[in-house]
PLY file of the C-alpha trace (Angstrom):
ply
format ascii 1.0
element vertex 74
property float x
property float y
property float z
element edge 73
property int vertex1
property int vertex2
end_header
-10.80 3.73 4.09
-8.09 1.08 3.02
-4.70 2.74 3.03
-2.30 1.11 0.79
1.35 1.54 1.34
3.34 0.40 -1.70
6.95 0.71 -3.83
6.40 3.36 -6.41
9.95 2.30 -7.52
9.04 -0.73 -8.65
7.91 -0.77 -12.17
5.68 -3.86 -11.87
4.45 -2.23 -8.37
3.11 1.04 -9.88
2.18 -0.57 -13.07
-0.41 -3.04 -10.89
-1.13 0.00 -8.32
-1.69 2.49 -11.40
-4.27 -0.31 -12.86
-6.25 -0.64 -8.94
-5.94 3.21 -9.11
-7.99 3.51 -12.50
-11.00 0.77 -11.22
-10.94 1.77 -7.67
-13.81 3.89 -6.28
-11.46 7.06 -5.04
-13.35 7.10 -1.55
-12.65 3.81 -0.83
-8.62 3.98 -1.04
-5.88 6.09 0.00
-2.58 5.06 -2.04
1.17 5.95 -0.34
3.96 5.66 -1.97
6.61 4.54 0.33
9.76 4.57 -1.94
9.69 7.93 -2.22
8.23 9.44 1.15
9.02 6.52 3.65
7.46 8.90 6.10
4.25 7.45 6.16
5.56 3.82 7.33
5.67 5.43 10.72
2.01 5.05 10.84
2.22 1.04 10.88
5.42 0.30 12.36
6.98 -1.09 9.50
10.75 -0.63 8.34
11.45 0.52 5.29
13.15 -2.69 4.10
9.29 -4.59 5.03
7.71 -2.66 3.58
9.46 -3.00 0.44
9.78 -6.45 0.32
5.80 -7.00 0.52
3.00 -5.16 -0.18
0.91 -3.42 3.14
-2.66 -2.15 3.50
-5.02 -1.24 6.76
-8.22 -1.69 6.70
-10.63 1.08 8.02
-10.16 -0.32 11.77
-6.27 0.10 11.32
-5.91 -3.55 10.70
-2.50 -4.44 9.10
-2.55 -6.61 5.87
0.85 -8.09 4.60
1.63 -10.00 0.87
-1.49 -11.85 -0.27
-3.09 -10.61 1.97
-2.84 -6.85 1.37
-4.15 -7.88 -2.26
-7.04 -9.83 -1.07
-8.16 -6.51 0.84
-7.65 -4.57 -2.01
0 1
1 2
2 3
3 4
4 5
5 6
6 7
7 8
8 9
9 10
10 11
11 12
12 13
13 14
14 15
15 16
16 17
17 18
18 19
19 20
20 21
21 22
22 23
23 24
24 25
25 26
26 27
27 28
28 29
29 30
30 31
31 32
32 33
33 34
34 35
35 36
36 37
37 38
38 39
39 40
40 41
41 42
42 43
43 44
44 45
45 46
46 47
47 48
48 49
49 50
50 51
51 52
52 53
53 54
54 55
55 56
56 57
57 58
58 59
59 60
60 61
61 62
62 63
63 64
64 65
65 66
66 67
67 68
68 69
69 70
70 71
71 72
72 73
C-alpha cells in the first residue's frame, strides 16, 4: 500500500489529493492528512515543517518519496 502524507490545509493540496482520491483504486492508497493530525509524521521521521513544504509517500516496502517524486509514485 502507498501511504500518502499530505497538507489538507492547502486548498490546491486537497483539491489535487481529492481528484487522486476519486480515480484511485481504494486498496492501493492510504491518504493522511498531516495538517490536521501531524501524528502520523512520526511514522517517517519527518517534521512537521517538511512535510508541509513537499509532498511525502512510502511505498509498500516503507520507501520514502519526497516532491516529484511522491507524485511520480502516486
Amino acid at each position: 500500500m502507498i501511504t500518502v502524507f499530505y497538507d489538507g490545509k492547502c486548498n490546491l493540496c486537497s483539491k489535487e489529493i481529492n481528484y487522486y482520491k476519486l480515480i484511485a483504486d481504494d486498496n492501493l492508497f492510504k491518504w493522511l492528512d498531516i495538517a490536521n493530525n501531524p501524528k502520523y509524521l512520526s511514522l517517517i521521521g519527518i517534521s512537521e515543517q517538511d512535510a508541509l513544504l513537499y509532498l511525502h509517500a512510502t511505498d509498500e516496502n516503507n520507501n520514502l518519496f519526497i516532491g516529484v517524486d511522491a507524485f511520480l509514485l502516486i
